[in-house]
C-alpha positions as CSV (number, residue, x, y, z in Angstrom):
1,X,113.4,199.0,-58.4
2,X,111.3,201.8,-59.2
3,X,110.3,205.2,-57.1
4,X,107.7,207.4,-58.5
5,X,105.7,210.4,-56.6
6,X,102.4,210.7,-55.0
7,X,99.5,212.4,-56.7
8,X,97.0,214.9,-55.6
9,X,94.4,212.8,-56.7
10,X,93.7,209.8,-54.7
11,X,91.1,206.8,-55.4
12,X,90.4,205.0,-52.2
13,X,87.6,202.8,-54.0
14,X,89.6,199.3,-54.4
15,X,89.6,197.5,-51.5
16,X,92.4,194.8,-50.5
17,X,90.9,191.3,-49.6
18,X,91.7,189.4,-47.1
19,X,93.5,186.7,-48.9
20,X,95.7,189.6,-50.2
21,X,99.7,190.2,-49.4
22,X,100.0,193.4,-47.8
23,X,103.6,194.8,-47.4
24,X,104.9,196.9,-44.7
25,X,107.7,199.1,-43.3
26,X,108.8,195.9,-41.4
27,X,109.0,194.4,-45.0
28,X,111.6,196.7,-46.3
29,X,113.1,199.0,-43.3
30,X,115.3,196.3,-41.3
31,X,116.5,199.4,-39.5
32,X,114.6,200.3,-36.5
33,X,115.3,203.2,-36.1
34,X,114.7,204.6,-39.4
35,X,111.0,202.1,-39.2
36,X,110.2,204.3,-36.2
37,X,111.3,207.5,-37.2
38,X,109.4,206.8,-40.6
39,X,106.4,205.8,-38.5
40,X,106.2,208.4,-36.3
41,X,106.3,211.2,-39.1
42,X,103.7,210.0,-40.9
43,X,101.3,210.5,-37.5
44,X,102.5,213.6,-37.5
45,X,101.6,214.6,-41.0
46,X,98.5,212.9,-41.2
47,X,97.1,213.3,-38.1
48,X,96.9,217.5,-38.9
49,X,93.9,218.1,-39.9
50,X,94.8,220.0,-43.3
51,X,95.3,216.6,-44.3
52,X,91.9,215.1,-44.5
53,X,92.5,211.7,-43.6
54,X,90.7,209.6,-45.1
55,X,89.4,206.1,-42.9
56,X,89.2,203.6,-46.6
57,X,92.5,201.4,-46.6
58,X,93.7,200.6,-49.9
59,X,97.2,199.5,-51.7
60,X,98.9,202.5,-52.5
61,X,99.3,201.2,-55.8
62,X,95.6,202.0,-56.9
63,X,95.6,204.8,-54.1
64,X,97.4,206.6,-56.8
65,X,97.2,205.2,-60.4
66,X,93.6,204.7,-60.4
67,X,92.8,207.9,-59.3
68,X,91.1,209.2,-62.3
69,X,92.4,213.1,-62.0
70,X,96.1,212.0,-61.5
71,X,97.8,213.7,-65.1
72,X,101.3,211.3,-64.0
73,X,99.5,207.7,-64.2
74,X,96.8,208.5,-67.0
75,X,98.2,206.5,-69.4
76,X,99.0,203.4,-67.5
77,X,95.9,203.7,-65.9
78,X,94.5,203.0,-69.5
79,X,96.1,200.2,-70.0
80,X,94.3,198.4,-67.0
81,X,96.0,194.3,-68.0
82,X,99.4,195.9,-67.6
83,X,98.3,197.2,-64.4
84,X,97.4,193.9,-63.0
85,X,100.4,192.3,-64.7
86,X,102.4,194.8,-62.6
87,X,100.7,194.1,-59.7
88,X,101.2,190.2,-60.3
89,X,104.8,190.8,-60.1
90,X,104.8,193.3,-57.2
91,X,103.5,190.1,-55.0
92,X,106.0,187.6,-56.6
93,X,108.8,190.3,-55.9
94,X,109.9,190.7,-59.3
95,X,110.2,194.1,-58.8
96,X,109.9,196.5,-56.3
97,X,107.8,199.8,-56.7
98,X,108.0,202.3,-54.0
99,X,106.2,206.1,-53.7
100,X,107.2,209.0,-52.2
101,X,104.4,210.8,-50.6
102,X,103.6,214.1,-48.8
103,X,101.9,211.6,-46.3
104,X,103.3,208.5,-45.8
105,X,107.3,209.9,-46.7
106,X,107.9,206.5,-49.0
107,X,105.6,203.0,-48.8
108,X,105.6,200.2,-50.8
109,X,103.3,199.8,-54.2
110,X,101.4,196.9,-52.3
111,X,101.2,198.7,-49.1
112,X,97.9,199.8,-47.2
113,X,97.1,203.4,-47.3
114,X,94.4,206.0,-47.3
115,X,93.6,209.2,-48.8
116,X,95.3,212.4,-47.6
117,X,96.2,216.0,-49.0
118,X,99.7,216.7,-48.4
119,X,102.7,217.5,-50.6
120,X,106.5,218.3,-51.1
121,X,105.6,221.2,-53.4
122,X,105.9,224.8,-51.1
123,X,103.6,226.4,-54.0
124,X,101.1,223.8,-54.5
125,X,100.7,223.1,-50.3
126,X,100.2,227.4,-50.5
127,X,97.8,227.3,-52.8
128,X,95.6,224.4,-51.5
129,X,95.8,224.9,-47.9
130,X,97.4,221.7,-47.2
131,X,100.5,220.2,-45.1
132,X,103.9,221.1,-46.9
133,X,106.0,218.5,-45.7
134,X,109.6,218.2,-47.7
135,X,111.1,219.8,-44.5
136,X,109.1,217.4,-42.2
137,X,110.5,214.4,-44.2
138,X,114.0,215.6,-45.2
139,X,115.0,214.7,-41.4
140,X,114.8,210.9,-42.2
141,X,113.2,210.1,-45.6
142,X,117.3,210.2,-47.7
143,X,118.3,207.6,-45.0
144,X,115.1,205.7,-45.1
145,X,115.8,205.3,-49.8
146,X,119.3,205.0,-48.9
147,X,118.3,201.8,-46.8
148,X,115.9,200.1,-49.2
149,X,118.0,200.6,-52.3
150,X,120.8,198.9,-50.2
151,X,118.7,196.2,-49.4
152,X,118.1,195.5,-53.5
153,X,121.5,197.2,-54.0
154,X,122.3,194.8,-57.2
155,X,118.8,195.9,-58.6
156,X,118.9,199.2,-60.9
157,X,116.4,202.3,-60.2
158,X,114.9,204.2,-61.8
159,X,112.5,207.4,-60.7
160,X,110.1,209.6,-62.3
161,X,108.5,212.6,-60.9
162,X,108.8,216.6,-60.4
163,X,112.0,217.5,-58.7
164,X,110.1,218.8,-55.5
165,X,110.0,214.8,-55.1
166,X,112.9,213.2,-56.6
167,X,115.6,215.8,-54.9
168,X,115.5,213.2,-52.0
169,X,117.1,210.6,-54.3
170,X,119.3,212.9,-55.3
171,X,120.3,213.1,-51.8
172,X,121.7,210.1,-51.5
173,X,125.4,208.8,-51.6
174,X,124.3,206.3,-54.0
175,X,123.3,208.9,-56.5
176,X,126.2,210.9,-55.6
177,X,128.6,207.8,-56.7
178,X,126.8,207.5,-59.7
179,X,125.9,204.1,-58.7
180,X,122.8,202.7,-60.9
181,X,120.1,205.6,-60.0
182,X,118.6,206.7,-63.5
183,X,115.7,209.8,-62.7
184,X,113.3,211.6,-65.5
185,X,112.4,214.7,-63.8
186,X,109.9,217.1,-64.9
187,X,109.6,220.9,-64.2
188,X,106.6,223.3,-63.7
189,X,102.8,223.1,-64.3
190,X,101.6,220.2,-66.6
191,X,104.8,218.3,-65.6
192,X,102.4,215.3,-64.7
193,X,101.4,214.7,-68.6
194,X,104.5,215.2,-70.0
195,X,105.8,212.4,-67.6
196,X,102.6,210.3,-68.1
197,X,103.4,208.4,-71.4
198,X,107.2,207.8,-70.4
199,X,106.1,206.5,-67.0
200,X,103.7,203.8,-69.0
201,X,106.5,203.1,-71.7
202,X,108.7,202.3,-68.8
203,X,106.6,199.7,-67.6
204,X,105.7,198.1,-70.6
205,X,109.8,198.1,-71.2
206,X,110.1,196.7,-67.5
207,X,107.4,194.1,-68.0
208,X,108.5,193.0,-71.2
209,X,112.6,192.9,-70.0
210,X,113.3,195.5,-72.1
211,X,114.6,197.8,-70.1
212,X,118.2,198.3,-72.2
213,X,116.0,199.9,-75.2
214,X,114.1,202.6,-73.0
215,X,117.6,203.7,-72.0
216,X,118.5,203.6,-75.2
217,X,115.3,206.0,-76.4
218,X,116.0,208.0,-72.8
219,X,119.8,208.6,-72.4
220,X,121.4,209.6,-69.4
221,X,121.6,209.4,-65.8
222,X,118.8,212.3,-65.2
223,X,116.6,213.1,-67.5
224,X,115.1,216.6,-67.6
225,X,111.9,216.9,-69.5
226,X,111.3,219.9,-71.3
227,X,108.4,222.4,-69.9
């Protein structure tokens, strides 16, 4: 199972065909509560117009990788037949790749979204004029990973992204027991490129089942990359 963070740049371009799976919160939230509550936020936070909105759906998937301005995904984004290999095995349920997202809280690699501008980050929402939403989401978004790494609970995660993002894992009672939650965290400006070639080494390790040798080469329950 793997969490990784939005991006500010967003590519709404790729459309989803007809024929294709689409996965929702009633996919992965059995809870209704927490399927509401997830729900209802998002309306909140995208329906303020600071967000922009966008009307193009798309998987969030290529929402964010594609996006050619995103620093985080740049170099899996190059490396466009591992892409679709990964998206191969996102519809056979191999694996399970979720975001977490100024807009949409947390949604599912294969599931429909649209542009927005919205973010975790107190600085960068300041300096951009946009929504800054950890507060919003902290109400329900722990209980909400709590819920889907239960669901896959004999599944290892692993998360990358700034700390603004993956503090909500860290939130957890899972990562509080210690219990299979491995994050590489980055810090301050240019964090994005300095997480960018781990993030597509990953996947190549994850593709390729070789997951034991990047934790090998990347030790350590959280990993804190230097600025």
């Amino acid at each position: 199972m793997v969490f990784t963070s939005c991006t500010a740049s967003k590519d709404d371009s790729a459309q989803i065909a007809a024929k294709d799976i689409a996965i929702g919160p009633n996919r992965y939230l059995t809870d209704r509560n927490l399927r509401d509550l997830l729900l209802t936020t998002r309306e909140q936070v995208l329906s303020d117009p600071r967000a922009k909105r966008g009307n193009h759906l798309t998987y969030a998937f290529d929402l964010y990788v594609k996006a050619e301005r995103s620093q985080m995904y740049s170099d899996l984004r190059a490396r466009s037949q591992l892409c679709e290999n990964v998206k191969q095995a996102l519809r056979k349920g191999e694996i399970q790749w979720f975001f977490l997202s100024g807009g949409y809280g947390m949604l599912h690699a294969l599931e429909p979204a649209t542009k927005y501008q919205a973010t975790f980050s107190y600085g960068i929402a300041r300096q951009n004029g946009i929504p800054y939403t950890a507060r919003v989401w902290r109400r329900c978004l722990v209980d909400v990973c709590e819920h889907v790494m239960n669901r896959y609970s004999a599944w290892p995660v692993y998360a990358f992204g700034s700390r603004d993002y993956t503090d909500v894992l860290q939130r957890t009672r899972r990562w509080r027991a210690g219990e299979g939650i491995k994050i590489i965290e980055s810090t301050g400006t240019g964090g994005g490129w300095r997480l960018s070639p781990i993030v597509a080494e990953f996947v190549r390790s994850l593709m390729s089942c070789q997951l034991s040798d990047f934790d090998r080469r990347h030790p350590g329950a959280l990993v804190k990359l230097p600025r």
